[in-house]
N, C-alpha and C positions, 0 to 999 in steps of 0.2 A: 504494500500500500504506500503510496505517494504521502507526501507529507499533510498532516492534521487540518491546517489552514491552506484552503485550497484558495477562497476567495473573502478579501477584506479591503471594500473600496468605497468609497465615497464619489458618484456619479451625478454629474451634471446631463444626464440623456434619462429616457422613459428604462424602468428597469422592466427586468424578465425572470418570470418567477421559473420557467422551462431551464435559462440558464443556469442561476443558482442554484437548482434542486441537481444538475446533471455533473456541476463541479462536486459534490458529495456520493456521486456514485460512484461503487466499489463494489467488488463481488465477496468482503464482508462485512459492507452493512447490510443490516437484514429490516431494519426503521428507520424512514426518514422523518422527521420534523420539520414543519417549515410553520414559518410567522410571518403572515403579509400584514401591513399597518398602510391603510390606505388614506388618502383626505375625504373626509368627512364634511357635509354642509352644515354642521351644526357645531359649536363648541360654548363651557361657560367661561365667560372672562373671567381672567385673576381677579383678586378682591382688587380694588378702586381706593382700600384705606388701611394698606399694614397697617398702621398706625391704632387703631381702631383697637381696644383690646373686648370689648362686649361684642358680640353678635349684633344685639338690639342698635349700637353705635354704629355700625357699619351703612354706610349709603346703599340703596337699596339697589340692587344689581339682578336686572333679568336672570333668570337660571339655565336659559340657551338662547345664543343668538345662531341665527345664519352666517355660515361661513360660508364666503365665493370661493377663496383661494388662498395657498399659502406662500411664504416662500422662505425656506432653509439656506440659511449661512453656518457656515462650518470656520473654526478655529486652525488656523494655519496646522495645528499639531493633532486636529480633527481627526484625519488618515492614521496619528500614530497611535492614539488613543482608541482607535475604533480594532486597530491588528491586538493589542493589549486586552480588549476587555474580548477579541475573539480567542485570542490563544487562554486564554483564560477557562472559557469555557469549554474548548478541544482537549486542554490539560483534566477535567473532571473523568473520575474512571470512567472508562467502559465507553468513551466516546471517541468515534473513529476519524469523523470528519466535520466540517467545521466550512459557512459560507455565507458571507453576509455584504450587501450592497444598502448604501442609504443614497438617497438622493439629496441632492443641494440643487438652489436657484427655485422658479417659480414651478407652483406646483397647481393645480385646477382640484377642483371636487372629483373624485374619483380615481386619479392619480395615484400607484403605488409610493409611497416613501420609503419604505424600508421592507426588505427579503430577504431573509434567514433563514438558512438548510442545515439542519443538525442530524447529522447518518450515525448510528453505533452500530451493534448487532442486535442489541434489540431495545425495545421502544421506549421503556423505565429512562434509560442512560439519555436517549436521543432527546425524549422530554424536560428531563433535568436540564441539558446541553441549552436545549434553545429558550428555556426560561429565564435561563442566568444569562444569556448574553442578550436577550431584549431588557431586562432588567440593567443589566451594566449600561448599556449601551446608553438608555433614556438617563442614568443617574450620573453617567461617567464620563461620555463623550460630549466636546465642546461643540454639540448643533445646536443652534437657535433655528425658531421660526418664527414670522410676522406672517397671523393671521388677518387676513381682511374680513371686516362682517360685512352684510350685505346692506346696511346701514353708512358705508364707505369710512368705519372710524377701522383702525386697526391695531394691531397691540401684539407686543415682543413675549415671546413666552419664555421661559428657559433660561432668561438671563444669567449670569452670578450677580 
């Protein structure tokens, strides 16, 4: 078997859930995993008032707006963080292979963002695999998004 991390990139083009799923085949993996994370038309805005420490103090904030679209900016060291939080996950026993693509730049409603393929030999390892590296990935890798509502206000998610 070829080495653990087959694919770890950060993509400015439409991704392809065919391709990732094909960099993780082996003839011993016997489970693939995959996590697609698409744009969605709905999301709720961050709170409007850290500052806020009551609930009741808080300005009052619809609980979903319309999203048109998004668009992903990545941290220069985006790409080295993103191989870390996948070798990471390749490193958990029992997982054989390892494939994950995000996309950066503008993104539409329905648009894939992110494609993760986790192969072991069998499914327990593969699902482990690919929960720890969508997890890393959302808490560890430096991508922001600026979602637009369809209200035309917009707002950075993700910041530090």
């Amino acid at each position: 078997m070829q080495q653990k991390v087959r694919v770890a990139r950060l993509v400015d083009e439409p991704l392809s859930v065919d391709r990732v799923v094909a960099a993780v085949r082996d003839p011993v993996i016997g489970g693939i995993v995959v996590f697609i994370g698409a744009v969605r038309n709905h999301d709720r805005p961050a709170a409007t008032d850290p500052a806020a420490t009551d609930i009741a103090e808080a300005p009052e904030v619809p609980a979903e707006r319309g999203v048109t679209s998004l668009d992903y900016t990545a941290h220069p060291l985006g790409a080295d963080r993103l191989l870390e939080v996948a070798t990471r996950a390749a490193d958990l026993d029992g997982v054989g292979a390892v494939a994950v693509e995000h996309r950066i730049g503008h993104l539409e409603v329905g648009d894939l963002a992110v494609v993760i393929a986790v192969g072991a030999a069998h499914r327990a390892e593969a699902f482990a695999g690919c929960r720890q590296l969508i997890d890393e990935l959302k808490s560890g890798v430096p991508i922001w998004k600026e979602q637009t509502f369809d209200d035309g206000v917009s707002e950075w998610v993700g910041l530090p």
